[in-house]
matplotlib code that plots the C-alpha trace (Angstrom):
import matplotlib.pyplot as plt

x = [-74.7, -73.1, -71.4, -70.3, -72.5, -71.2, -70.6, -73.3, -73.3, -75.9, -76.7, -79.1, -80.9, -83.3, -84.4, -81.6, -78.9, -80.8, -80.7, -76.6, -76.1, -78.1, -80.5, -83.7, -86.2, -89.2, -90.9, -90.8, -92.5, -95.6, -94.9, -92.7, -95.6, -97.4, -94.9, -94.9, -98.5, -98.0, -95.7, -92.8, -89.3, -88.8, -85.4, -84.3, -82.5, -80.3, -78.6, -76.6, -77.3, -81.0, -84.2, -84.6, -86.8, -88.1, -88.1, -90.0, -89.1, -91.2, -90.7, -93.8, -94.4, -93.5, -96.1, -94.1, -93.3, -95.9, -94.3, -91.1, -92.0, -93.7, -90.8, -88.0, -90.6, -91.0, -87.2, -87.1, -86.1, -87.4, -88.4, -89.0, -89.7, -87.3, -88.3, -86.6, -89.2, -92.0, -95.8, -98.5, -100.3, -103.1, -101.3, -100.3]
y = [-3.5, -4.9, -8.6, -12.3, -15.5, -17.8, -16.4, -14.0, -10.2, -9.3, -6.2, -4.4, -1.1, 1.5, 3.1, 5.6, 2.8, 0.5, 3.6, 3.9, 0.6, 0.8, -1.8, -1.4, -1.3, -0.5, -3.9, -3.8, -0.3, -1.9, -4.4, -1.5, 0.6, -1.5, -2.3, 1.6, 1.9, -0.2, 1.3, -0.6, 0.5, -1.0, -2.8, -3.9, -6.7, -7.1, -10.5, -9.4, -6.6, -7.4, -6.8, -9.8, -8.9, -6.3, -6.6, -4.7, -4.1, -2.3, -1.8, -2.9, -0.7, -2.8, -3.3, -1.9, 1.4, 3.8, 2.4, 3.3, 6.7, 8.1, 6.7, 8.7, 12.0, 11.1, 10.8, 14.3, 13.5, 15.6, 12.4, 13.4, 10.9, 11.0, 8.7, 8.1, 5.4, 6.0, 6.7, 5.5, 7.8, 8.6, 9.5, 13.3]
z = [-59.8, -62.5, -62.4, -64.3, -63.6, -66.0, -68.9, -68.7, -68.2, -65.4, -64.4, -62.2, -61.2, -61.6, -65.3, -65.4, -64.4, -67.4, -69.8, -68.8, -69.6, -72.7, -72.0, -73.6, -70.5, -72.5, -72.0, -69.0, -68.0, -67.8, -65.2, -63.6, -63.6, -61.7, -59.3, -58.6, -58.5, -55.2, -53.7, -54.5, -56.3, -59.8, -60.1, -63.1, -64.5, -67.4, -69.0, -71.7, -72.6, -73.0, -70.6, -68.7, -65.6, -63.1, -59.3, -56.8, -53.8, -50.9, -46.7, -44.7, -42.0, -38.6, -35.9, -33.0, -35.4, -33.4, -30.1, -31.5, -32.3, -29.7, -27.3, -28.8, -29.2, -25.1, -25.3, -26.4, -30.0, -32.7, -35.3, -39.2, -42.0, -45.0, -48.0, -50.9, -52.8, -54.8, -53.2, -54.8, -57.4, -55.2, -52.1, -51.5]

ax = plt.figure().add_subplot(projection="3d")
ax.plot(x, y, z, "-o")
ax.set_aspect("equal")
plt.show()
């Protein structure tokens, strides 16, 4: 996303989006790291060209979920996953 505030350039994304922008991400890969670690997605934020923060964002799992589920496998609806953020390290 790229945009004005002000007069400031702003722009924001994941690593590859930073690198096509040529922003310099590299201080942030730590903090990113982390982020990912947990399970979130690492967003990055530019402000002129420059590194300026890293935002993670994550989906919590909702309580009525398994409810959910097993009523449209009942329904006869074949239900697969599909993921597109990052797993923890440790998971499979």
């Amino acid at each position: 996303m790229l945009g004005r505030v002000g007069e400031h350039f702003i722009a924001i994304g994941n690593a590859r989006f930073r690198d096509e922008q040529g922003i310099d991400i590299r201080p942030l890969h730590g903090s990113a790291e982390e982020l990912q670690t947990e399970g979130a997605k690492a967003i990055f934020v530019g402000v002129d060209g420059r590194a300026a923060a890293v935002i993670g964002i994550a989906d919590t799992i909702k309580a009525s979920a398994r409810d959910a589920l097993a009523a449209l496998k009942d329904a006869g609806i074949h239900v697969i996953m599909l993921a597109g953020g990052n797993r923890p390290p440790q998971q499979p």
